[in-house]
C-alpha positions in Angstrom: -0.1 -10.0 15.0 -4.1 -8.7 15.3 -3.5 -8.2 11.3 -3.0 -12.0 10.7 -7.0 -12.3 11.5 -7.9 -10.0 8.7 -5.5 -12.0 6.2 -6.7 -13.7 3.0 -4.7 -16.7 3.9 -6.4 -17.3 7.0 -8.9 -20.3 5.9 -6.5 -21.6 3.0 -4.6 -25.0 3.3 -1.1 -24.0 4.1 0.5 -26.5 1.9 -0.4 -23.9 -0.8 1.9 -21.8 -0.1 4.7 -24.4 -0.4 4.7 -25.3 -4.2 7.4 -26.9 -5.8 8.7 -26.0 -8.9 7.0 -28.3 -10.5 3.9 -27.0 -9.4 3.6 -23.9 -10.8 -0.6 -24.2 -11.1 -0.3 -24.0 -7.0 1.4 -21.5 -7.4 -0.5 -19.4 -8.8 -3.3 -19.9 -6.7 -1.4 -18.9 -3.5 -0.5 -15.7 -5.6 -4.0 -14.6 -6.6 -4.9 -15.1 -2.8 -2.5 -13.0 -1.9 -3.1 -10.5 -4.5 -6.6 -10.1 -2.7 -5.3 -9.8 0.9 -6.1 -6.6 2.7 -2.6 -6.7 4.7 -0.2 -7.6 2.7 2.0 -5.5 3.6 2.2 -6.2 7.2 2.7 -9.9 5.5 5.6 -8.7 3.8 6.9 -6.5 6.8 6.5 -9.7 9.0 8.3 -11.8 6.6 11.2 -9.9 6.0 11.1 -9.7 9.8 11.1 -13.2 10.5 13.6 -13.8 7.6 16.2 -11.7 9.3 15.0 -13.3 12.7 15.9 -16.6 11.3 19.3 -16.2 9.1 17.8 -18.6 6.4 16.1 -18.3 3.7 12.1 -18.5 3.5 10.7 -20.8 1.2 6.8 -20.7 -0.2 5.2 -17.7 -1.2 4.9 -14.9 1.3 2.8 -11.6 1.0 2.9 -12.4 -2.9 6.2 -13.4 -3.8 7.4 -17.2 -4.5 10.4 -17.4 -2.7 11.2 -20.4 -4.2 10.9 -18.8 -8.0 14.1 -18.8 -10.0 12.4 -15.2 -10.7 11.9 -13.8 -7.2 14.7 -11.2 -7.1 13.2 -9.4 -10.2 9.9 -10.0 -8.9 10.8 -8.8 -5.5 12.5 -5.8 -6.4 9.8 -4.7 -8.2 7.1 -5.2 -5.6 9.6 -3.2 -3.3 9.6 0.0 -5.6 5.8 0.3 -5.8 
């Protein structure tokens, strides 16, 4: 977890990465943070560890992708591929 330290996220208000769908302008601004993050992809390792971990579904945006976006599987695969 020594990555989390070097994260973009680390000083950001956490409710920012929980938009609703409505907020979409919140969104945003949790994706460009994470579009500048050094270690996203031990983010996105740790959240597809922690989803398995948990058996639900995350919600918010993690290591780039909105969760909650009726777009993520798209957006997800695609991120996957790269």
């Amino acid at each position: 977890m020594n990555w989390m330290r070097h994260a973009a996220c680390r000083d950001a208000p956490p409710d920012l990465f929980f938009p609703t769908q409505q907020n979409r302008t919140r969104a945003r601004h949790a994706l460009a943070v994470c579009a500048s993050c050094p270690v996203i992809d031990q983010c996105r390792a740790y959240m597809q560890h922690m989803s398995r971990q948990s058996g639900y579904p995350l919600v918010g945006v993690w290591a780039g992708i909105w969760l909650d976006d009726p777009d993520r599987p798209r957006q997800y695969r695609r991120r996957r591929t790269r």
